[in-house]
C-alpha positions as CSV (number, residue, x, y, z in Angstrom):
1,X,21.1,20.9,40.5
2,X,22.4,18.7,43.3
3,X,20.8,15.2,43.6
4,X,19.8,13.8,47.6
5,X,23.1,11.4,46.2
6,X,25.3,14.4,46.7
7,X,23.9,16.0,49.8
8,X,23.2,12.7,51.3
9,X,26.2,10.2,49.5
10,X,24.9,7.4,51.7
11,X,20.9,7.2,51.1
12,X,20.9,4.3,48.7
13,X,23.7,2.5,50.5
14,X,22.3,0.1,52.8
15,X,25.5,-1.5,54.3
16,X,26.1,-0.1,57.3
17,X,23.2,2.1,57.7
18,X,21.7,0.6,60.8
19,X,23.1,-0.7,64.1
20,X,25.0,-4.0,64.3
21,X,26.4,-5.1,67.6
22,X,29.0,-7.9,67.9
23,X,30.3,-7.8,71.5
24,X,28.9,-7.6,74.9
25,X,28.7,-3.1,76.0
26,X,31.3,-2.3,76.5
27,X,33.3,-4.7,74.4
28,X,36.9,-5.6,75.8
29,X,38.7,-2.7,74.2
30,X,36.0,0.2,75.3
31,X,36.7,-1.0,78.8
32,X,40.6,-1.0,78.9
33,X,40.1,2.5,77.4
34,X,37.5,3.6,79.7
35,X,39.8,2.2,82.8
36,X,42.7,4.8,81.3
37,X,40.3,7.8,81.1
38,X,39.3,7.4,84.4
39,X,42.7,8.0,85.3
40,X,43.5,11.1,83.7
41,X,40.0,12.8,82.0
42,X,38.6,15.1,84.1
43,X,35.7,13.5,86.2
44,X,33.6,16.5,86.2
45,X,32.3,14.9,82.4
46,X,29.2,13.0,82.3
47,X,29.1,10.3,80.7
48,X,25.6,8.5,79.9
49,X,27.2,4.9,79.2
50,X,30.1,3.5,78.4
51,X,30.2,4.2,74.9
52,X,34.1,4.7,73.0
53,X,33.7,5.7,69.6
54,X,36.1,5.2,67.0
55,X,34.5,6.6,63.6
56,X,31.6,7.7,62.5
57,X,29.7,8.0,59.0
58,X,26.6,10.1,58.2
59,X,24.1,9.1,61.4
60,X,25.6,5.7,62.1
61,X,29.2,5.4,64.7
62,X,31.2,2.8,65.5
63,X,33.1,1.9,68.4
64,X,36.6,0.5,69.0
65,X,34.8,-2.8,69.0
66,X,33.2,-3.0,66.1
67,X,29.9,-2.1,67.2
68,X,28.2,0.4,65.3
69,X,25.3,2.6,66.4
70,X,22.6,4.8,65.2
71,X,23.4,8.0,66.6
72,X,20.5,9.8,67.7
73,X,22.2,12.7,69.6
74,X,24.4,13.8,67.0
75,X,27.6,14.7,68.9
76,X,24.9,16.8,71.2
77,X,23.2,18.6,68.4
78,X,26.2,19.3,66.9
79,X,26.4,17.1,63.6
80,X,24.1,18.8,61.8
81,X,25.3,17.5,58.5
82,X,26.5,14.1,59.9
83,X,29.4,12.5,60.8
84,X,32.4,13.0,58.3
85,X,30.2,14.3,55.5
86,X,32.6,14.1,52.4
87,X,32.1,17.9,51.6
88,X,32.4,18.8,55.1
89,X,35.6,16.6,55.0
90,X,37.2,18.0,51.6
91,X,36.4,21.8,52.9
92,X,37.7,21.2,55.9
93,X,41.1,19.5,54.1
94,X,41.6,22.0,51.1
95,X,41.0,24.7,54.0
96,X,43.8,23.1,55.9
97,X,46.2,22.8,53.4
98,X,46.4,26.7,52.5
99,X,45.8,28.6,55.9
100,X,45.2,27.4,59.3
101,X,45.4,30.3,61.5
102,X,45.8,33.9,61.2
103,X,43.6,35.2,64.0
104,X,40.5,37.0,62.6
105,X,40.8,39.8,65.2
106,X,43.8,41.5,64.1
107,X,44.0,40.2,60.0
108,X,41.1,39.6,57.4
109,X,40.6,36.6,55.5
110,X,37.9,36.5,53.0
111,X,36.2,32.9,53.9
112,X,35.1,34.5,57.4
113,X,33.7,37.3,56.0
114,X,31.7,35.3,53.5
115,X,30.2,33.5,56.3
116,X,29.8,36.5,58.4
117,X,28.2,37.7,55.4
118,X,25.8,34.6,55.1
119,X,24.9,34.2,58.7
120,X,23.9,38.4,58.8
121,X,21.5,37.3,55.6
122,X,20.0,34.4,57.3
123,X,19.4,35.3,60.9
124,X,15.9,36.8,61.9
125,X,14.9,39.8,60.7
126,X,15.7,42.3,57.9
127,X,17.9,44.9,59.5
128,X,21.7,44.8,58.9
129,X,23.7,42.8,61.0
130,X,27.5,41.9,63.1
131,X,28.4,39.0,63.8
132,X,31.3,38.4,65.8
133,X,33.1,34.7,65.8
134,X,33.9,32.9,68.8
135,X,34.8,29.3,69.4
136,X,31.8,27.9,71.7
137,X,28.1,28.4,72.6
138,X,29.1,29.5,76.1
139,X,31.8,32.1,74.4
140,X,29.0,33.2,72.0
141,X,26.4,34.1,74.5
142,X,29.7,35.6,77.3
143,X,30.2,37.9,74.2
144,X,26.1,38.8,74.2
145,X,26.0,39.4,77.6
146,X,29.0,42.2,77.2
147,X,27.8,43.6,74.1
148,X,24.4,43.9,75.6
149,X,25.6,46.4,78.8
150,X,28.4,48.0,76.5
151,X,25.4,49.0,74.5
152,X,22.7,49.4,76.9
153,X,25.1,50.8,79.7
154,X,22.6,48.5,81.7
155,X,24.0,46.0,83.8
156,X,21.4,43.0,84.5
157,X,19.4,40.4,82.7
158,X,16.6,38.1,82.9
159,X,16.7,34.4,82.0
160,X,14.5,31.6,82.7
161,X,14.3,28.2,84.9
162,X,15.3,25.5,83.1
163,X,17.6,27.3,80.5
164,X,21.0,26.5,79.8
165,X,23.3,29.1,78.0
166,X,27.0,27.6,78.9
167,X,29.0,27.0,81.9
168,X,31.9,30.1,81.8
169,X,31.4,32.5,85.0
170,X,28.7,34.9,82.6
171,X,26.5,32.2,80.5
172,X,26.6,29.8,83.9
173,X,25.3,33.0,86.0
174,X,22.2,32.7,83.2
175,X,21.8,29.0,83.0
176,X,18.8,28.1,85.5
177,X,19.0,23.9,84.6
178,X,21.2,21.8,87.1
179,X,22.3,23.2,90.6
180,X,25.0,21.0,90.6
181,X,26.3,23.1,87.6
182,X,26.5,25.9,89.7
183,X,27.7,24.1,92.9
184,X,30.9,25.3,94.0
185,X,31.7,28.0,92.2
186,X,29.9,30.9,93.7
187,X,29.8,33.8,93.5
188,X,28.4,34.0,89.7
189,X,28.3,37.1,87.6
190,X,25.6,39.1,89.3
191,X,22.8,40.5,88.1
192,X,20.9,37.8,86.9
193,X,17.4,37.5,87.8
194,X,14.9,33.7,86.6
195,X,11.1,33.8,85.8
196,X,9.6,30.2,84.8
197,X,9.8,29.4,81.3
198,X,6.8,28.8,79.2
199,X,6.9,24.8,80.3
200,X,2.7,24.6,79.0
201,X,3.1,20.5,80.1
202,X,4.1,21.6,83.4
203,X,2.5,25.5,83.5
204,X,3.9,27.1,86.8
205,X,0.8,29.2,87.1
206,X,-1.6,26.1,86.8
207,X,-2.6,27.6,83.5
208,X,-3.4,25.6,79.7
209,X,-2.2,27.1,76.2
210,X,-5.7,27.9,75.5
211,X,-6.6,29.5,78.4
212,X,-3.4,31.3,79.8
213,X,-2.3,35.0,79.4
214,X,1.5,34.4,79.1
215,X,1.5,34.7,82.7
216,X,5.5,33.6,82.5
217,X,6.0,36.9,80.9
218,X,3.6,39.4,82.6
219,X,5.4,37.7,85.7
220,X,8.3,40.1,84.8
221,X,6.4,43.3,84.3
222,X,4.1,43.0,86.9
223,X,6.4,41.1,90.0
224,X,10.0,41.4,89.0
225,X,9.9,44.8,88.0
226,X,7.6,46.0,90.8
227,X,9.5,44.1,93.9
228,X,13.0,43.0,92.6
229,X,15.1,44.9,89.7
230,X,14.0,48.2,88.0
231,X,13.4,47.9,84.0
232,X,15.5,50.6,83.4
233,X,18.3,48.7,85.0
234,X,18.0,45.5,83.0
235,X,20.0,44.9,79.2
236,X,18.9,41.9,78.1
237,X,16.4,39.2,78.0
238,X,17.7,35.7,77.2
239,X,15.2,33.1,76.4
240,X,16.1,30.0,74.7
241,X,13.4,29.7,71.9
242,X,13.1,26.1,72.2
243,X,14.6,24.7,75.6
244,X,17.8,22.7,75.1
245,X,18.7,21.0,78.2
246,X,15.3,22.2,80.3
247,X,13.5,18.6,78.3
248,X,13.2,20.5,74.9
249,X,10.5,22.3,75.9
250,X,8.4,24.3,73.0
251,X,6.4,27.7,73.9
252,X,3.3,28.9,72.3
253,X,4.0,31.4,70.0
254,X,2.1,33.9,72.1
255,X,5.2,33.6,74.3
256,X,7.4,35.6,72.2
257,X,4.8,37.9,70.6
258,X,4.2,39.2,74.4
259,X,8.1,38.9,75.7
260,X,8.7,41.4,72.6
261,X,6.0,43.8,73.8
262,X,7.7,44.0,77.1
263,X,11.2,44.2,75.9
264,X,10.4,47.0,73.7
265,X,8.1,48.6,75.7
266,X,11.2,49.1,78.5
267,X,14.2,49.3,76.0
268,X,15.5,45.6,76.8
269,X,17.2,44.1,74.2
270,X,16.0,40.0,73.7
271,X,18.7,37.4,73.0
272,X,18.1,34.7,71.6
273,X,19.8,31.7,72.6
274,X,19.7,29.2,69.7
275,X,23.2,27.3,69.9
276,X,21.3,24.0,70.5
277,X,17.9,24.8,68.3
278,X,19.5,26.4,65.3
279,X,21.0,25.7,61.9
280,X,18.0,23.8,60.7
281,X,17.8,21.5,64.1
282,X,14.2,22.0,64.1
283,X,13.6,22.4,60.2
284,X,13.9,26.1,59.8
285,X,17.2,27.5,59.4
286,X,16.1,28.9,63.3
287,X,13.5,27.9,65.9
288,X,12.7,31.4,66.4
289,X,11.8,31.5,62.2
290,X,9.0,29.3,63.3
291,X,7.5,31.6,65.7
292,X,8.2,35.1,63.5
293,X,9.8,35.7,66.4
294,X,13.0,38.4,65.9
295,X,15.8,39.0,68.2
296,X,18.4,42.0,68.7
297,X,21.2,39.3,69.3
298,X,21.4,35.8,68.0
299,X,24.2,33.1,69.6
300,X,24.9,30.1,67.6
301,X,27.7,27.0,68.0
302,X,26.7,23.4,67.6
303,X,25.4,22.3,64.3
304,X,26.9,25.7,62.6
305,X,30.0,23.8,61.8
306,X,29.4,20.1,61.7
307,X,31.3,19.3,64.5
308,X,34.3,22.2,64.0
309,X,34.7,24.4,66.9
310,X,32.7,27.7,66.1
311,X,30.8,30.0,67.5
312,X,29.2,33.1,66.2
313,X,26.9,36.1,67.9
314,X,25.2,37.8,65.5
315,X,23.3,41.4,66.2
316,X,21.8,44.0,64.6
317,X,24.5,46.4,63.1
318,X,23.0,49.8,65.0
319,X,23.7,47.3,68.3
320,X,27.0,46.3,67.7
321,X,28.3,49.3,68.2
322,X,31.3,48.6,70.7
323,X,35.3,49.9,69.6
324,X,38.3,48.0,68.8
325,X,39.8,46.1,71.8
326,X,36.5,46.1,73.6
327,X,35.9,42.2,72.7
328,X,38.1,39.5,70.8
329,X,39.6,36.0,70.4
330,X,42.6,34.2,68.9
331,X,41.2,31.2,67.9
332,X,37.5,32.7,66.9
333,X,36.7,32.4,62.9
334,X,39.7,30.4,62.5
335,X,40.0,29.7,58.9
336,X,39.6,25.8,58.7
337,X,36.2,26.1,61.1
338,X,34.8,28.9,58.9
339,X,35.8,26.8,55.6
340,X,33.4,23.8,57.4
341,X,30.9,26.1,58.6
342,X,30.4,27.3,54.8
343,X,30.1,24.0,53.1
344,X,27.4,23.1,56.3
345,X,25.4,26.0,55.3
346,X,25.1,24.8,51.9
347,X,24.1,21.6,52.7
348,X,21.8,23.0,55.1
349,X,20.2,25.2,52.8
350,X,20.0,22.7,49.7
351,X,18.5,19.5,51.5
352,X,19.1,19.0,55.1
353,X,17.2,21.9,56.4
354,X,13.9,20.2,54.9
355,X,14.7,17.0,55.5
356,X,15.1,18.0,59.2
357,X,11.1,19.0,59.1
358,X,9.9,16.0,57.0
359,X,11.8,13.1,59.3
360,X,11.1,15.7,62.2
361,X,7.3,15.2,61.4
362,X,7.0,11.7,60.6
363,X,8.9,10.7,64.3
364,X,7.3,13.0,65.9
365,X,4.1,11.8,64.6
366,X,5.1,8.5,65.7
367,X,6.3,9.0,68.9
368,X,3.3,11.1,70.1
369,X,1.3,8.1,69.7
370,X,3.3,6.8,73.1
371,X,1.2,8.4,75.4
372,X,-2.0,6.7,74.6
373,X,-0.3,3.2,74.7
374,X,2.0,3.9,77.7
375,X,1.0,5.5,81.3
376,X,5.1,6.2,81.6
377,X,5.1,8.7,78.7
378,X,3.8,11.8,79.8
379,X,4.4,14.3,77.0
380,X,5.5,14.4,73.3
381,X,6.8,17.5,72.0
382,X,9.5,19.1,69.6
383,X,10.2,20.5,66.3
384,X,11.6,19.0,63.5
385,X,14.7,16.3,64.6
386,X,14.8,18.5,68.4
387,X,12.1,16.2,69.7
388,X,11.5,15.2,73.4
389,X,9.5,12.6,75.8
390,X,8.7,13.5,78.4
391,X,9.1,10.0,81.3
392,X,6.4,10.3,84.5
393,X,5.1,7.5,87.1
394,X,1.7,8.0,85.6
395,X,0.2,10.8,83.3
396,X,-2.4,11.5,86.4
397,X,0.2,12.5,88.7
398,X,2.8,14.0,86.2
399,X,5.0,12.6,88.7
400,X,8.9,12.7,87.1
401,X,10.5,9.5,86.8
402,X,14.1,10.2,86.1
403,X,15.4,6.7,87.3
404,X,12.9,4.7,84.1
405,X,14.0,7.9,81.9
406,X,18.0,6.7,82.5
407,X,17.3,3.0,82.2
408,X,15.5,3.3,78.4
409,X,18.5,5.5,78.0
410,X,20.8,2.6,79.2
411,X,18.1,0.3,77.3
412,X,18.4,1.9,73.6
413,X,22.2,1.8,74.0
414,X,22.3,-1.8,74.8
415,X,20.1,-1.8,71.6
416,X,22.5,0.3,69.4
417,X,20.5,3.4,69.2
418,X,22.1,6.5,71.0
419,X,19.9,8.6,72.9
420,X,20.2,10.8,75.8
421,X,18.6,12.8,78.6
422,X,17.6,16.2,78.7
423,X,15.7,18.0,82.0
424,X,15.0,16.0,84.7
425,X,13.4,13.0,83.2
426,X,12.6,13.9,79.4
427,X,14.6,12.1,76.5
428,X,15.9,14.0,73.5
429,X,15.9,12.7,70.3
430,X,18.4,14.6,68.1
431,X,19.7,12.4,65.5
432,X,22.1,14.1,62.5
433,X,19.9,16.1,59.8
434,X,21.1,13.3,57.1
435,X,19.1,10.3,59.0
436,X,17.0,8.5,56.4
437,X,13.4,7.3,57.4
438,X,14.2,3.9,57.6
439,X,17.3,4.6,60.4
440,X,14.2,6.8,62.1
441,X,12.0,4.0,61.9
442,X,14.4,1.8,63.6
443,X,15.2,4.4,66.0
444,X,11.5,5.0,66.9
445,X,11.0,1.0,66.6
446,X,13.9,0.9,69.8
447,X,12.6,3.7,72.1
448,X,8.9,2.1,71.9
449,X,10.8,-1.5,72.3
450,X,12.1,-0.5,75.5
451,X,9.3,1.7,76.8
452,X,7.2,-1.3,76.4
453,X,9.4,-3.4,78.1
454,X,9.5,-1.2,81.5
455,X,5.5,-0.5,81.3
456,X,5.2,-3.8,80.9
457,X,7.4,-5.3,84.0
């Protein structure tokens, strides 16, 4: 039986665990390195604050001054099992020392069909499933969007404001979060047509949870379909099942129940975007597990590898249905990513998936105490360790205040907690599924520190 030592080899070590910061940000040796990327990194990167890391260890990082922080963004949701977890690390090296590449589309290798095999058992829903490997979220939901018209022999799809599925020419077309994302590089795939997402803090039909009837979805039958795009005409639905970069927004459950009625009633397939909510981000293996909500076609990246570059799209078997040389890449399943994606899994599945709902709850629990104490936090929401505030002038109003959302951003880093934004003024909190209560304590102990500092001033 494995002990919370061996998933978790640093939860009884408490050197190191919490952040300790010995220069001024950025320390003398961030900003000579800083001064060099600017010369030769592509400036189209954002970057939060001037943060250079130089290793990393469970939830904690350290820079290339010494400082080390509690990292509360996990590599964007990517980190699932931490940084450098040792049997991430010894998969990834035994892996490494016996096959590197051998490109899955034209050879087999049996560690990438074990984790096809894995992720077809633990995605939604009991029919048999394909899963097709790629190296990114953006590649995983490009290869949806072809799959879905090679099997539909439909050629547009719905998506919703505020989503972000990737930044390539297809998933970019989809992703409703940032114009500037999109500035300069029309025209986009087309075919692409946005309904509001179910945002209940910020209801674009002026409705409550209690009292709405999924407007955001009958908006589709009963307007889009009527005055814009034909159902017969449309492949795909792709809904993000809880928002990533729209402020981590969570739907009712009565969202999905009724976007299901319309996508089967019309023969519109539903993907399900969950690159940045799944692989136990939200303590189920999937954030759509939490709504019994099933999908035709699942994309994953992020946490499925710990930081490795993977991708996967999985779909029901009787859907993937497309012939040899209709879709591939080189690099997609490579052996060593596959070999880091299995040992996450496992770690996952024996501790990390639970632990992601227990320290989920207690933070959350915590943190949606702010908006009684402070007029600045409008909205608490999330699942699990995907939890977001949302920052306004004054609950009243609802008024977005992205300029006091960046500074406690700039504010926890200057305190050694890593946090960053997500929508237009909502803060994610997204720490690695290994944080211990006491580093989420200390994390919740910082955001409160410097909310209270700004409604206080």
């Amino acid at each position: 039986m494995k002990t919370m030592e061996s998933v978790r080899p640093d939860v009884n070590k408490d050197a190191g665990k919490l952040p300790s910061l010995l220069t001024p940000l950025p320390g003398p040796n961030a900003r000579a390195i800083i001064e060099r990327d600017k010369a030769v990194i592509s400036p189209s990167y954002t970057r939060g604050y001037p943060l250079v890391v130089a290793c990393g260890q469970g939830a904690m990082v350290e820079d290339v001054d010494g400082n080390r922080f509690l990292d509360c963004n996990a590599g964007i949701a990517v980190v699932a099992t931490g940084h450098c977890h040792p049997k991430v690390v010894e998969a990834i090296r035994e892996q490494a020392g016996t096959l590197i590449h051998m490109s899955g589309t034209d050879f087999s290798y049996e560690n990438m069909v074990l984790l096809a095999e894995k992720l077809a058992a633990l995605a939604p829903g009991d029919a048999a499933k394909r899963v097709y490997f790629g190296n990114s979220g953006t590649e995983a939901i490009e290869a949806a969007i072809k799959l879905a018209r090679y099997h539909t022999k439909r050629g547009q799809f719905i998506a919703f404001f505020g989503g972000f599925h990737g930044r390539t020419m297809g998933s970019l077309a989809l992703t409703a979060s940032k114009s500037v994302q999109q500035k300069g590089f029309f025209p986009l795939m087309p075919g692409v047509h946005h309904v509001p997402y179910a945002y209940c803090y910020r209801c674009a039909y002026g409705k409550t949870p209690d009292s709405c009837a999924v407007e955001c979805v009958k908006v589709i039958e009963d307007q889009l379909f009527r005055h814009k795009v034909p159902a017969e005409d449309v492949a795909a639905i792709v809904v993000e099942p809880v928002q990533g970069e729209g402020g981590y927004v969570v739907p009712p459950r009565k969202f999905f129940d009724e976007l299901r009625r319309v996508a089967d009633k019309y023969g519109i397939l539903i993907i399900a975007d969950e690159v940045q909510s799944g692989m136990g981000r939200t303590g189920k293996m999937f954030a759509s597990d939490h709504f019994d909500f099933t999908p035709d076609i699942v994309a994953l990246a992020k946490g499925i590898a710990s930081g490795m570059p993977l991708g996967a799209m999985v779909a029901r078997a009787d859907i993937m249905n497309w012939t040899p040389g209709a879709h591939a890449s080189t690099f997609g399943g490579n052996p060593v990513c596959v070999a880091a994606s299995l040992a996450t899994i496992e770690l996952l599945e024996q501790e990390l998936v639970e632990n992601s709902a227990k320290i989920g709850a207690h933070m959350k629990a915590r943190l949606g105490e702010f908006p009684d104490r402070y007029k600045i936090v409008g909205d608490v929401r999330g699942m699990g360790l995907m939890i977001g505030l949302e920052i306004v002038r004054d609950q009243q109003s609802k008024d977005r205040a992205p300029e006091l959302r960046d500074r406690i951003v700039e504010m926890c880093f200057e305190r050694g907690v890593l946090v960053l934004g997500s929508g237009p003024n909502s803060i994610r909190v997204c720490p690695p599924l290994v944080i211990t209560k006491d580093q989420a304590d200390f994390a919740v102990d910082t955001i409160e520190d410097c909310i209270r500092s700004l409604s206080n001033a």
